[in-house]
N, C-alpha and C positions, 0 to 999 in steps of 0.2 A: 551626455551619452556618446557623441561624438567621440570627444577625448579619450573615453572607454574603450570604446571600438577599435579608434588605431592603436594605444598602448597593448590593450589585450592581442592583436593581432602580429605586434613587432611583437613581442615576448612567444608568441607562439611558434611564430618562425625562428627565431630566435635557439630556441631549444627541439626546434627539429632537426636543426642544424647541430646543435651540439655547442653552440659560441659559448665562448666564454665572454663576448663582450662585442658592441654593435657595430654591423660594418656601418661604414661611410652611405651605403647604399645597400639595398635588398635585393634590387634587379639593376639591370644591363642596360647603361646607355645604349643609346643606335651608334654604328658604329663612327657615322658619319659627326657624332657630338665628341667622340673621344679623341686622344692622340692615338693612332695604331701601332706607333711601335711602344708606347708607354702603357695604357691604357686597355689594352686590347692581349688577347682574348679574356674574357670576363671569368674570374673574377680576377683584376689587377691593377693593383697599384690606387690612386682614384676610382676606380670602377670596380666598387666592392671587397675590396681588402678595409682591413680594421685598423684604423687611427684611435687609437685611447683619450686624445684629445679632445674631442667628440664628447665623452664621455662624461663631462660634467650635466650636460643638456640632458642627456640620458638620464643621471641621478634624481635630478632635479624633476625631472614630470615624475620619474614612479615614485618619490618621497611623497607627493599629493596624493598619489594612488593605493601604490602596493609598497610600503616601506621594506616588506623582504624581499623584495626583486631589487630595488634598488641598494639594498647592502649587498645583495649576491653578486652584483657584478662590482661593487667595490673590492671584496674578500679574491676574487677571480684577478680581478687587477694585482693587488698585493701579494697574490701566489703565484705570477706570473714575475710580476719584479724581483720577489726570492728566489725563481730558477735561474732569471739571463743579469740580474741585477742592472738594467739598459732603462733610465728614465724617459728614455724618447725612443722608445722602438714601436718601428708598426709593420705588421703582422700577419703574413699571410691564411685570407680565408679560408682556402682551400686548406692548408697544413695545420695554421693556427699555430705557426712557428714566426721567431721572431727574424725580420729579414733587412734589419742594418737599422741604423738613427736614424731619424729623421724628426728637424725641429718641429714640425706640423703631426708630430705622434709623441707627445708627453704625458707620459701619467697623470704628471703631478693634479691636472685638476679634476681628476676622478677623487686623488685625496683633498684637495681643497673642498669640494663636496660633498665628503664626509663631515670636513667640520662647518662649511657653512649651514647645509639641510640636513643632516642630521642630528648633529651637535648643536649646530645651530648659534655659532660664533656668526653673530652680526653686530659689527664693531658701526657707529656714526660717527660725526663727526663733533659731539659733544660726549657720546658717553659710549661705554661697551653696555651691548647687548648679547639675549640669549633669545632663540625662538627655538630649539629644540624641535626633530622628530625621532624623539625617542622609542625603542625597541629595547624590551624585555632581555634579551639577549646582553644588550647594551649595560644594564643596571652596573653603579657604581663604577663606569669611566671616571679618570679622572687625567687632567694634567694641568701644567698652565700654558698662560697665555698672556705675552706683553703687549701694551699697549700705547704709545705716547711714553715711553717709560716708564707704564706703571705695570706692577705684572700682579693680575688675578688667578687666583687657583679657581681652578672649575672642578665640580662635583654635579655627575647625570646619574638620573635615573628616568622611569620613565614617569613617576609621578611626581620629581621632586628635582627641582635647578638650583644649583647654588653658584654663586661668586661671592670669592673671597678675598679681602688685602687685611694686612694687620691690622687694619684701624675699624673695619665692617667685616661683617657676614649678610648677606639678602640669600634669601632663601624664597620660593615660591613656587606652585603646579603649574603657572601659566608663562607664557613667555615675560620676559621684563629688562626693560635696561636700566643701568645705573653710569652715576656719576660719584665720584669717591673725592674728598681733599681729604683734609689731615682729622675734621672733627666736622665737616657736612656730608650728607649722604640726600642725594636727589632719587628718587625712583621715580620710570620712566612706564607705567604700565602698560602691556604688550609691546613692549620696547618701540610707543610711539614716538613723537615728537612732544607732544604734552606732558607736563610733569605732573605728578598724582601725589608726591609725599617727600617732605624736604626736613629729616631730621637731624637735627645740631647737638652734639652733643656737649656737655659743660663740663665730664671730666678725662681722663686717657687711657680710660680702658676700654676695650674692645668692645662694639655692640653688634649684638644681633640682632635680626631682622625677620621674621617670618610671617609672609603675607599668607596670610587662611583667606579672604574671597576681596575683588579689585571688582565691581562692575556696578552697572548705572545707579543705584541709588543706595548701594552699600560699600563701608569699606573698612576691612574689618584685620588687624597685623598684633604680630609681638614683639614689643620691646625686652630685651634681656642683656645685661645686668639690671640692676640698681643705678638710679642717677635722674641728671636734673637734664631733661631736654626741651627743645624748643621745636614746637611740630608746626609743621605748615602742610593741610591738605587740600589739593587743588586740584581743577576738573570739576570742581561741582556744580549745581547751577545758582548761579548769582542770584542775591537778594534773598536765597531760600533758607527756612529751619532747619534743622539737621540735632538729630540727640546723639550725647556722646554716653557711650556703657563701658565702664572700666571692669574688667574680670567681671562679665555680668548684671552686674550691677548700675542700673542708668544713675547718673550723674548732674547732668545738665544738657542745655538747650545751647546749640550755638547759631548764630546766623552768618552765610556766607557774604562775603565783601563783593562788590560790583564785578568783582575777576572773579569772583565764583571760589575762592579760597578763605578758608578757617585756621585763625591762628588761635595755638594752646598754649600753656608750658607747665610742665609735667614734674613733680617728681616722682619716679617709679623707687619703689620701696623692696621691689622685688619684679622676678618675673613678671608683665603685664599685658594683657588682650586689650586693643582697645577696638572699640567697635563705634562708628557714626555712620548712621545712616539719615536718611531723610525724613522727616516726620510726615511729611503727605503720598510716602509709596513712590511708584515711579516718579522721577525725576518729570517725565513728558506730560504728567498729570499731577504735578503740584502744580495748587494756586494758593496766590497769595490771600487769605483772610485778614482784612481790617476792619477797625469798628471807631466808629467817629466816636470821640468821647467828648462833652460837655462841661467845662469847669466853673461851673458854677453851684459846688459841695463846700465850700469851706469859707471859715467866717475870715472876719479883719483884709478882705480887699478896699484898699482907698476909698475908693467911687464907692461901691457898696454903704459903707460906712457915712458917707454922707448924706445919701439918700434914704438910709432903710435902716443903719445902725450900727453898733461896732460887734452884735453877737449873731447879725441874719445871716441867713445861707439860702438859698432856694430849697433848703429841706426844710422848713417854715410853708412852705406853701404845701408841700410834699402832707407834713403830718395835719394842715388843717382841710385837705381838701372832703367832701361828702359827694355822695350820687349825687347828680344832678337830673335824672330822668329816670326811669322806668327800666331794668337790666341793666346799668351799670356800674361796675363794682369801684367804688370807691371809699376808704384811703388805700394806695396801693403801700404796704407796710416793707421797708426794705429787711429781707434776710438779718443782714449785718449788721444795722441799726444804722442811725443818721450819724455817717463818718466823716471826718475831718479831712479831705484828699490833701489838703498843703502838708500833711502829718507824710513823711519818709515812710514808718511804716504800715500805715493804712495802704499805701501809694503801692507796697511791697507785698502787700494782698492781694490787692487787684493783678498785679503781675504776672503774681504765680498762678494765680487760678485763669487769666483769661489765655496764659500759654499753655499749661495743662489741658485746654479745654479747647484747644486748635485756633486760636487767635494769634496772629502773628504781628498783627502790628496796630498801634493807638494812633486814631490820628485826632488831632487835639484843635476843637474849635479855638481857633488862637484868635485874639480880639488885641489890634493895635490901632490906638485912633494919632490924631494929629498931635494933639497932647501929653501920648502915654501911651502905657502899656491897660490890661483891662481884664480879670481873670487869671492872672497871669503864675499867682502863688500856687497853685495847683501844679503847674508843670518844675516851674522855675524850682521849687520850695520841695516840692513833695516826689512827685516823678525822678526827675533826676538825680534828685540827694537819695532816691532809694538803693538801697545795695544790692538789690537784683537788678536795676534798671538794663544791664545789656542783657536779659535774658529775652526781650521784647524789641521792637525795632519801632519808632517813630515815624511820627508826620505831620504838617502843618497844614491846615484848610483854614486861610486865612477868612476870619469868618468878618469880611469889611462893610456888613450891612449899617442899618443907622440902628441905634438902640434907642426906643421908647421906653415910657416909665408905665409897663403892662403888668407889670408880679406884685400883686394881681392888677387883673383892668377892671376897672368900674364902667360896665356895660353905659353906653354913652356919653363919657365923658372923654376930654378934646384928651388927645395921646401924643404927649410931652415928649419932643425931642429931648433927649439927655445927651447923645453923642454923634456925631456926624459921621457915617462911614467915609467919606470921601477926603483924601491926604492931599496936601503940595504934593509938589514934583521933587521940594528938597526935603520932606518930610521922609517922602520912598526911598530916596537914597541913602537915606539915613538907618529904615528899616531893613533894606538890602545889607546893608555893613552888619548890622544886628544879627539876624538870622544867618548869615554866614557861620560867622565867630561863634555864638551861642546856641548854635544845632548843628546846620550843615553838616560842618567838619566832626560831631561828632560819630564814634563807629556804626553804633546802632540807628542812627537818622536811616529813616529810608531812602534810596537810591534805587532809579530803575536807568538801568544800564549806564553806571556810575554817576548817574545827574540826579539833584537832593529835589525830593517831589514836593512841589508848593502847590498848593490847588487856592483858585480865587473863587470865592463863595458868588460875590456879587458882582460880576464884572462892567455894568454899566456906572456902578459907583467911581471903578476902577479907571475908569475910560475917563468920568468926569472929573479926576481930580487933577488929568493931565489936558483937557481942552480938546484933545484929538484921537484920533486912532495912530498916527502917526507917531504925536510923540508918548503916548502909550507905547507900543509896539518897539519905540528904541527906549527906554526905559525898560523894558523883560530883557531885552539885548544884554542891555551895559548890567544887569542882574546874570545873565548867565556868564559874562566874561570875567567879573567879579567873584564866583564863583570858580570857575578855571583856574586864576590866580590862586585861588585858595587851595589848590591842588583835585580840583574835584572833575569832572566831565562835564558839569553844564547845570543847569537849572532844569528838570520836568518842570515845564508849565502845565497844570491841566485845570478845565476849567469847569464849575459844577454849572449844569443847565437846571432851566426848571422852566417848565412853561405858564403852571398858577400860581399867582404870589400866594404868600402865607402872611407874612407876618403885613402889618398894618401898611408901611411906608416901600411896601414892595415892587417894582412894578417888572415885568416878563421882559426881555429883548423879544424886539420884535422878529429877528434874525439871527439864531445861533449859529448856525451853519460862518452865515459870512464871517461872524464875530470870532469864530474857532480858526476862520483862515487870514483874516486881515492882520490878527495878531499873532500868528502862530505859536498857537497853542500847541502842544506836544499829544494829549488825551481830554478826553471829557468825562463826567461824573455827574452823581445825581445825589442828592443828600438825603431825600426819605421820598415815596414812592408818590406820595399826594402833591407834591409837585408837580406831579404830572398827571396826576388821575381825579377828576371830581367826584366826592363824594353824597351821593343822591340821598343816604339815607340815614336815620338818626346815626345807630350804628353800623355801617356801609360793611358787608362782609368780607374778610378780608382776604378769602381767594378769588371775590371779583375783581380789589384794587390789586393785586397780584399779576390776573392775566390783564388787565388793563396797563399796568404797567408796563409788563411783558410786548405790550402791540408796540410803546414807544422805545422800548432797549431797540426792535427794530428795525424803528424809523432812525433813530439814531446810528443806528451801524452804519443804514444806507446813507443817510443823508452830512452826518458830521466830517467826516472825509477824513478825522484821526481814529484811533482806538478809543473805544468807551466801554468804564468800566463800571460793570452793574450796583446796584443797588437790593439789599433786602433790608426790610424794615420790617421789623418786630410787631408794631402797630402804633396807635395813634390815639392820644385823648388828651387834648392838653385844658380840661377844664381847669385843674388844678391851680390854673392860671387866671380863671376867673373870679371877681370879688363875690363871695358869698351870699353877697348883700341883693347882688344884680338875678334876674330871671335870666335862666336860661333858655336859650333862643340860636338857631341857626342864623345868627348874621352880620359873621366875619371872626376872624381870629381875635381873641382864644374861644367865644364863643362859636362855633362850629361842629359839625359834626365828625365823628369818628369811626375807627375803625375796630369791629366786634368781630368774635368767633377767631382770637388770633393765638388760639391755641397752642402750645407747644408741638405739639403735632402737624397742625397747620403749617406754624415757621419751618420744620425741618423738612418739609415739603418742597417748600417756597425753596430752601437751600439746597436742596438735592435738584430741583431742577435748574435753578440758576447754575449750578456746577456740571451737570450735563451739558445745559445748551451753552457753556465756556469750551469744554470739551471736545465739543461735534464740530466747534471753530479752528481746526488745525491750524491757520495762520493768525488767529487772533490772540489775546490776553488772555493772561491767565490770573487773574486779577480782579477780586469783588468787595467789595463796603458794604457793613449792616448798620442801619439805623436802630440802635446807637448803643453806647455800652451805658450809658445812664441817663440820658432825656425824661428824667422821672414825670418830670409834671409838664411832658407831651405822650405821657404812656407808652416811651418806645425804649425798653432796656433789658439788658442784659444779665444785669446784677440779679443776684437772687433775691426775691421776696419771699411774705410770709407763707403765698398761696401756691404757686408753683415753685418755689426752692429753686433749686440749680436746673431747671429742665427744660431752659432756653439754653442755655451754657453747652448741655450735656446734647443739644441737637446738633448745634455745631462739633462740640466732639465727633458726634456719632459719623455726620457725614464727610469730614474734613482729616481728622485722624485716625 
């Protein structure tokens, strides 16, 4: 308002006077501030006569204000320099006649401020730019303009900018800068310092460029001719999904790289729209969707095979499970039928459907003991070899607990160690070299701010198989610099807490806090909610274990001293796990109680507010895990059944896409 006031007020004076253009000064120094025989009687020389030099200052505030006031006194200059033809005259007020040269009275940069602020030639020192304030009056200016030796033709309007060299055209409504070689073209949107679209083209003819909308979570241009290009768009926000729509028509799913850039390549067959935008809406309100997956679907693993047989899968417990009690519905029947996940395209099902349905990324109980690898065909075998695999992004939750021989458990009988969670120190090293080479580095691995995320399931195992916290702690080290070399930013560490054990040979640290800071952890996590919540009753309802949960997400915020990132669980019934043979009985895993009333409805509850209270945390994560995308025979998944079909799936959609 201020600004208003003086401008409005010089412009007033201004034309009461009749100026063509502003003095130096409005009013009369004292006489004792002037020279008197210079200066003096008012209006003279310094003290109130018109220097046109002055006059770029002038342009420049009324182009923010009043663009016709600010051309008016440009057009008044140039009709002035067509009567006396004098580029440095200045002017007496009282006459408004021109009264000899003078270096400190040059027109010129009244015209320079024509083409910086209304034109809007703003050249940096990487690329030309345009910010234009265009006038109606103005439509279809045109000239050129050299630069470094390169010369662009300009074309203004007031709704449309173009620069031109033989080799590009960019066209756009908004300001933008570019950079031009012989067969790259960078654009600069609103002619920042960040670049937003870097296309290369593969043959010598001429491309055009026309940007239709550049802003936070869209971005949307035309390619024209025909041809093979390589696009790179950037500015986005890192780690995120983004769907790409060619003429309309969506296409696929991309994810950006730790620099927040999506690379393509294109052949255009003809004129092309291509449109990416975000798939979770504003950029400040995407969160990352994960969902722990379980591999334990598919026959012919090693171990497996010598224990249980060369055709079992864990859907053997799946199709024999019955109720166990009074309201609970058991076999739970999967949609899809009992699928072979190490199968590529099984692996390419689950793909497409769990990005469709706003899942962004698997993260894959990975099981490596001292001996070997352990579940391992599912990812290795099936995941990977699928040919959508980068439409998803990865992750590893090293799941290093100890594995009993419980599928099923015969209620009282002694529970057989099979595998030891706990590794050498040259065993780590070993699997540090592994996961690098054979995830890490690849595109789709997930990365949070360019470091590949490992989460340790069990971390007192973790501690014991190096003797200390210490040399734990430099083992993550010599794992993140290993990394580094590999070209990457570093390792996420993050660590899953739980405070109740679950499975048999479990037992709680007594101190997560310290254990999160001794070993510097990067974030913490939680695998399914009853970890953290006892369950009181046969089947415990599950918007109590929800808001119980809810008290420790919390305690965890206050108390872990990193980022943590939530948990929603689907629900919980792992009888399926128990032998048939045995009574069921609350007392202990797998016999134990469960979690009822987990609704479809219910879940997308539980997800809507988990997404809010991420939301209301402006400096926190944007980041949550659902338990689980198939824990069949713990009752916690994803996949579609016979009874509710896709309507966990479709909660997620609902609230996440």
């Amino acid at each position: 308002m201020r600004i208003k006031d003086i401008l409005d007020q010089i412009e007033n004076r201004a034309v009461a006077e009749n100026l063509f253009h502003w003095p130096l000064c409005f009013d009369s120094f004292r006489l004792e501030e002037v020279h008197p025989q210079v200066n003096w009687p008012f209006p003279s020389y310094e003290n109130g006569d018109i220097f046109p030099t002055w006059g770029y200052l002038g342009i420049r505030s009324y182009v923010k204000y009043d663009r016709m006031i600010a051309l008016k006194y440009i057009k008044n200059i140039l009709k002035q320099y067509n009567k006396d033809g004098l580029s440095s005259q200045r002017f007496s007020r009282t006459t408004q006649e021109g009264i000899g040269s003078d270096i400190l009275a040059g027109i010129s940069t009244t015209v320079t401020a024509l083409y910086r602020d209304i034109y809007g030639i703003r050249p940096k020192w990487n690329r030309m730019g345009l910010e234009p304030n265009m006038l109606k009056e103005l439509n279809g200016t045109e000239f050129r303009y050299t630069l470094r030796d390169q010369e662009y033709n300009v074309k203004l309007s007031e709704d449309s900018y173009q620069l031109s060299t033989d080799n590009f055209v960019v066209e756009s409504t908004k300001s933008f800068g570019v950079s031009m070689d012989n067969n790259t073209l960078i654009f600069y949107p609103g002619n920042q310092n960040s670049e937003g679209l870097s296309i290369t083209r593969n043959n010598l003819l001429p491309v055009k460029i026309s940007i239709v909308d550049w802003s936070n979570n869209k971005r949307i241009w035309v390619i024209n001719p025909e041809g093979d290009y390589n696009i790179l768009i950037k500015g986005l926000k890192p780690e995120s999904s983004y769907s790409l729509t060619l003429d309309g028509k969506k296409r696929e799913t991309y994810y950006s790289d730790s620099e927040g850039t999506v690379s393509l390549n294109y052949k255009c067959r003809r004129s092309t729209l291509f449109n990416i935008e975000s798939c979770s809406g504003s950029d400040s309100d995407s969160i990352m969707v994960a969902a722990y997956y379980f591999p334990n679907y598919h026959t012919g693993d090693s171990r497996n095979i010598k224990t249980k047989g060369a055709d079992w899968s864990e859907w053997e417990l799946v199709k024999a499970a019955q109720p166990r009690f009074k309201g609970q519905h058991q076999p739970n029947v999967p949609g899809w039928g009992y699928l072979d996940e190490k199968d590529p395209q099984v692996m390419a099902k689950k793909i497409d459907t769990a990005v469709d349905n706003g899942v962004d990324c698997f993260i894959f109980d990975w099981y490596m003991y001292e001996d070997g690898p352990f579940l391992n065909r599912c990812i290795d075998e099936g995941f990977i070899k699928a040919k959508n695999c980068d439409r998803i992004k990865f992750g590893l939750m090293w799941a290093n607990h100890d594995w009993v021989d419980i599928h099923p458990y015969t209620r009282g009988a002694e529970q057989k160690l099979l595998y030891t969670g706990k590794v050498s120190p040259k065993r780590f090293e070993e699997i540090c070299d592994f996961v690098i080479k054979e995830y890490f580095i690849k595109p789709n691995y997930w990365k949070i701010d360019g470091k590949a995320y490992f989460s340790v399931y069990d971390v007192q195992k973790f501690v014991e198989g190096f003797g200390s916290m210490e040399a734990t702690k430099a083992a993550m080290d010599r794992m993140r610099e290993k990394a580094i070399s590999a070209g990457l930013k570093g390792v996420h560490w993050n660590l899953v807490a739980w405070g109740n054990p679950i499975l048999p040979v479990e037992k709680a640290p007594s101190n997560t806090p310290d254990l999160i800071k001794m070993l510097g952890f990067d974030s913490s996590t939680s695998y399914v909610w009853i970890h953290h919540v006892e369950l009181p009753k046969t089947q415990t309802d599950y918007n109590y274990v929800r808001d119980a949960y809810f008290a420790h997400w919390d305690k965890a915020k206050a108390e872990y001293g990193v980022q943590y990132f939530p948990n929603v669980t689907m629900g919980w019934d792992p009888t399926p796990r128990c032998d048939l043979n045995s009574e069921w009985a609350n007392v202990g895993y797998p016999f134990m109680n469960t979690i009822g009333n987990n609704t479809p409805g219910n879940f997308r509850r539980a997800l809507q507010m988990t997404k809010d209270r991420l939301l209301e945390d402006k400096d926190g994560p944007r980041i949550l895990n659902i338990n689980c995308w198939n824990e069949w025979t713990e009752g916690s998944y994803l996949e579609p059944d016979t009874i509710n079909g896709m309507s966990y799936l479709e909660a997620v959609k609902e609230v996440f896409k």
